[in-house]
N, C-alpha and C positions, 0 to 999 in steps of 0.2 A: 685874640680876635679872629674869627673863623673869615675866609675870604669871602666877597662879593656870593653869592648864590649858596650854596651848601656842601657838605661833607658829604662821606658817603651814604646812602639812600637806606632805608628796609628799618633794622635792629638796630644799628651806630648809628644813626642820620643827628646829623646839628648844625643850626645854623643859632641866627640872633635872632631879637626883639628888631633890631634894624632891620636886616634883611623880610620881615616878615612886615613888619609897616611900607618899608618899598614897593614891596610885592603887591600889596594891595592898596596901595600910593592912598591909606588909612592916617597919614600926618593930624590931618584936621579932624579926623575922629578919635583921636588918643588922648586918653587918661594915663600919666603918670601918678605913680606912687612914690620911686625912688630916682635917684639925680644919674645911678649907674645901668637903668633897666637897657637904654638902648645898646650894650654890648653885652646884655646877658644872654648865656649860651642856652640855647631850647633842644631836649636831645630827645625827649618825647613827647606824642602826642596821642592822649587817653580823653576816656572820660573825666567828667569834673568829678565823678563822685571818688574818680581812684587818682585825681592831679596832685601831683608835691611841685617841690621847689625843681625847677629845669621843663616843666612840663606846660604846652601850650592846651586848651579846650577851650568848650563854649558851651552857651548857656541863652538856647532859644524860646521861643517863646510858651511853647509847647511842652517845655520842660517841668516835670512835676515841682512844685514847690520852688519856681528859681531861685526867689530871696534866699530860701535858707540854702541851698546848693551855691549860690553866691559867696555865704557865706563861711560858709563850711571849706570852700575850695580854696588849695596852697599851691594852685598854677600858678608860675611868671607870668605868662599872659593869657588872659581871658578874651575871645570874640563874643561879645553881646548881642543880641537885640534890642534895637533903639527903642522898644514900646515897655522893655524893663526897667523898673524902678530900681535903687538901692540906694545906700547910706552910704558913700565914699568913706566916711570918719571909719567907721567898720571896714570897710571892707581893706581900706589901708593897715587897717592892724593883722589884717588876715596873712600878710604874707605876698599879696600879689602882689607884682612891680607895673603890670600896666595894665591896659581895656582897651580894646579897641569896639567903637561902638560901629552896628555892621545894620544893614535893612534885612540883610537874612544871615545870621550867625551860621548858621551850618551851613548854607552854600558859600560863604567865606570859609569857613573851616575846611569844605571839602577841596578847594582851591589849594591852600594851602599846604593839605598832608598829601595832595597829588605833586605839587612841586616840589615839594622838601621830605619827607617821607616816606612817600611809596618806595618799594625795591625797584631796579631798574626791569626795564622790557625782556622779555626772554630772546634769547639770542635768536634769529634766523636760523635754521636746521632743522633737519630730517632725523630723528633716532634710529639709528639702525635698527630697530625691530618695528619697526613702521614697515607695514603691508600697502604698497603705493602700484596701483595699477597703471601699466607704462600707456596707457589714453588719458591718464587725468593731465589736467594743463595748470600747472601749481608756481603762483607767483615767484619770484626769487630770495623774496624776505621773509616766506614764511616760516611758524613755527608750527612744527607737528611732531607731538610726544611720542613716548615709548608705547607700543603696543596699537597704536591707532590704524586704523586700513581706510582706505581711500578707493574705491571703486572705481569700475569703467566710466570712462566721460565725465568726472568730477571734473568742475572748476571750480578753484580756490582763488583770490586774489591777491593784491598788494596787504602785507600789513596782518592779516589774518595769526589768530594763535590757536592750534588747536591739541589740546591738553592730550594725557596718556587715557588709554581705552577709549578714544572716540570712533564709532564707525556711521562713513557715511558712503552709504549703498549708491547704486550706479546712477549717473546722469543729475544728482544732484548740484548747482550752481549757488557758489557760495560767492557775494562781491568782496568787497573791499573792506578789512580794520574789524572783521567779525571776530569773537572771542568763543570757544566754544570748550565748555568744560570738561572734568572726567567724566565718563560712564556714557554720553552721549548717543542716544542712537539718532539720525537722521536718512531717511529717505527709504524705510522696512517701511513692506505692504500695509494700507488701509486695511480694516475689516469691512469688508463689502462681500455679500454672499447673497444667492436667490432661491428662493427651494422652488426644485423642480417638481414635475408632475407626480412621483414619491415623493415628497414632501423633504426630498434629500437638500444641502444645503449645497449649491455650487457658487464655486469663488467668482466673483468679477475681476475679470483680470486689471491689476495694478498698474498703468503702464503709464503715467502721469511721472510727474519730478514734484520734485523740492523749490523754491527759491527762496535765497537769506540776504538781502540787500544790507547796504552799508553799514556798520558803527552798532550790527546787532549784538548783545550777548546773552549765552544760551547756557543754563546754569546747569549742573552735573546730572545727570541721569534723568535728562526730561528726552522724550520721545515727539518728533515730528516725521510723522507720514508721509508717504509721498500720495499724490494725487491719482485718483482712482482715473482719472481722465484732466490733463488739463495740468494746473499748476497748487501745490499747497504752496503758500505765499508768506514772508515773513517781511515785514518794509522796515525803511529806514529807523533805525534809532531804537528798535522795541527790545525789550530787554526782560530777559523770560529767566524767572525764579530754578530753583531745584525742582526735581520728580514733577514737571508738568506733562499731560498729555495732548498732544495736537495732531489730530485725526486729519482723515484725507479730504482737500481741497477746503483745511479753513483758509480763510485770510484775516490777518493781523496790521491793522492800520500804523503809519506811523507812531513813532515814540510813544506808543502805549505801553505800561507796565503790565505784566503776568505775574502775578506771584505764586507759592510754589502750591502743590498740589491741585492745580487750576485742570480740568478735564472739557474742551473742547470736541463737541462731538464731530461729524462729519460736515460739514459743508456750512460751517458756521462762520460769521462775517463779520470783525471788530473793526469798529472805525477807528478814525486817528484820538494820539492825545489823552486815549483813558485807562484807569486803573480798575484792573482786576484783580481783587481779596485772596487770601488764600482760598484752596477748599470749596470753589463757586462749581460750578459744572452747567454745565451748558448744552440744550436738546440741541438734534442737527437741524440745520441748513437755517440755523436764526441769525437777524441781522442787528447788531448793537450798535449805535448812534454814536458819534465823535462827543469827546469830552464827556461821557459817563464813567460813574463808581459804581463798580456792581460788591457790597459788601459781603464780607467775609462768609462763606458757608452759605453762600444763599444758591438757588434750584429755578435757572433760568429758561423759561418754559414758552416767552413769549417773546416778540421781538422789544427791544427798547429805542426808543425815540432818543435824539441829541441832547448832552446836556443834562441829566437825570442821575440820582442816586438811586438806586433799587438794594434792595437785600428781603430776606427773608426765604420760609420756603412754602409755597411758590414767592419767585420775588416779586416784589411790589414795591409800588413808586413810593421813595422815602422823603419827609421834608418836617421841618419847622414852622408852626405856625405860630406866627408875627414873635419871631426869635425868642419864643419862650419854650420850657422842657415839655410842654405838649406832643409827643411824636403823632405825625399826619402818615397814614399810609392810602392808597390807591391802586388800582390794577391798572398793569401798561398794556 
């Protein structure tokens, strides 16, 4: 019997079917199959389509085909969604030992492989080949990898992780529990140039920062700018894919997602709450509305209002009309 909470975390991590109903205090949502499920040992956690016997997953609503992935699945324990059907009689010969029925199976799930599976936090420390400018003011629990340089007047804060080859250029302000990838560059010149009376091109000079507010994470080799004047902005909670680009003086509303290959041009303005596709790309100084999807690949060229799906190229307002496969499109 594994004790109260879990073993060790990562590639060995195990705990029980107990431990995992606790955790999600799931009692009155539990299906048994077997009389011994509550001390069986869970030592991974995969997809349903690759679960055996010791293996926890789930099975949302979104998921192609549940019944048959239902059925097909030799996980010990399964998290549902409550809007899926299935045959108990089946699915007991299947192999599982319990279900536990969830309002959102994968954000149950992702609770779960955070407390019982993830590997632990990376230790607090400096890698000695870390290039640390003696003006940066670097919390005392941070982590910052091999290779990484830290410029004049960086501030890092509590809790921060920041992986090997990151460089972040002078006077950029990073707050609190930020995670920032390999390859990372943050706070290298905008592209801002003027042609002169030769039609030559001269530079504007860069002389703006960075700022990366709390609980951001910034995924491996995406580039953010620093401000041509003023502040490039990142708020609470957003959380930015691989290889995106973010030009000087956008701002990024809270807990909006980025996903990767996203190219924000210069002085572009996302509100709170919304997801950006891969691959979208964005004119400068446009302003996108709180709680909008700008779909995959799409060529955003106008401002979008709150609230709204767009995709396409140019994009354009996307919807269903009266929930049938009719697609409605419009210009914003």
């Amino acid at each position: 019997m594994v004790p109260e909470g879990y073993g060790v975390r990562g590639l060995h991590a195990m705990t029980t079917i107990q431990n995992i109903i606790n955790f999600l205090h799931a009692e009155n949502d539990l299906i048994l199959f077997t009389n011994n499920a509550y001390s069986e040992i869970i030592t991974r956690a995969v997809p349903i389509t690759e679960s055996k016997s010791g293996d926890i997953s789930f099975c949302g609503y979104t998921a192609r085909e549940p019944k048959r992935a239902l059925l097909e699945s030799k996980a010990s324990l399964l998290l549902i969604d409550r809007n899926i059907s299935f045959d108990k009689d089946a699915i007991a010969k299947s192999g599982i030992n319990a279900i536990i029925m969830c309002d959102n199976a994968r954000l149950s799930f992702i609770h779960v492989v955070t407390q019982f599976f993830s590997p632990p936090p990376l230790k607090a420390e400096i890698h000695p080949t870390a290039v640390i400018s003696s003006s940066a003011i670097i919390a005392s629990d941070v982590h910052i990898g091999a290779y990484s340089t830290i410029g004049e007047n960086v501030s890092i804060g509590s809790g921060c992780v920041i992986h090997s080859n990151v460089h972040i250029y002078n006077g950029v302000q990073i707050l609190k529990n930020v995670t920032i990838h390999s390859g990372v560059i943050i706070g290298a010149d905008g592209f801002g140039y003027q042609r002169d009376t030769s039609n030559k091109l001269i530079k504007f000079p860069q002389i703006g920062n960075v700022i990366i507010e709390n609980d951001v994470e910034i995924g491996a080799n995406t580039c953010i700018d620093r401000a041509t004047l003023g502040s490039t902005h990142v708020c609470e909670g957003v959380k930015i894919d691989n290889f995106v680009h973010i030009a000087h003086n956008v701002y990024i509303g809270k807990h909006t997602a980025v996903t990767a290959h996203v190219m924000f041009a210069g002085g572009v303005k996302i509100g709170e709450y919304s997801w950006i596709a891969p691959s979208s790309s964005f004119r400068d100084r446009l302003t996108v509305g709180n709680k909008v999807t700008i779909g995959i690949g799409s060529v955003v060229v106008k401002n979008v209002p709150h609230n709204i799906t767009v995709l396409g190229v140019p994009a354009r307002e996307y919807s269903k009309k009266n929930n049938e496969k009719q697609l409605q499109y419009k210009d914003i």
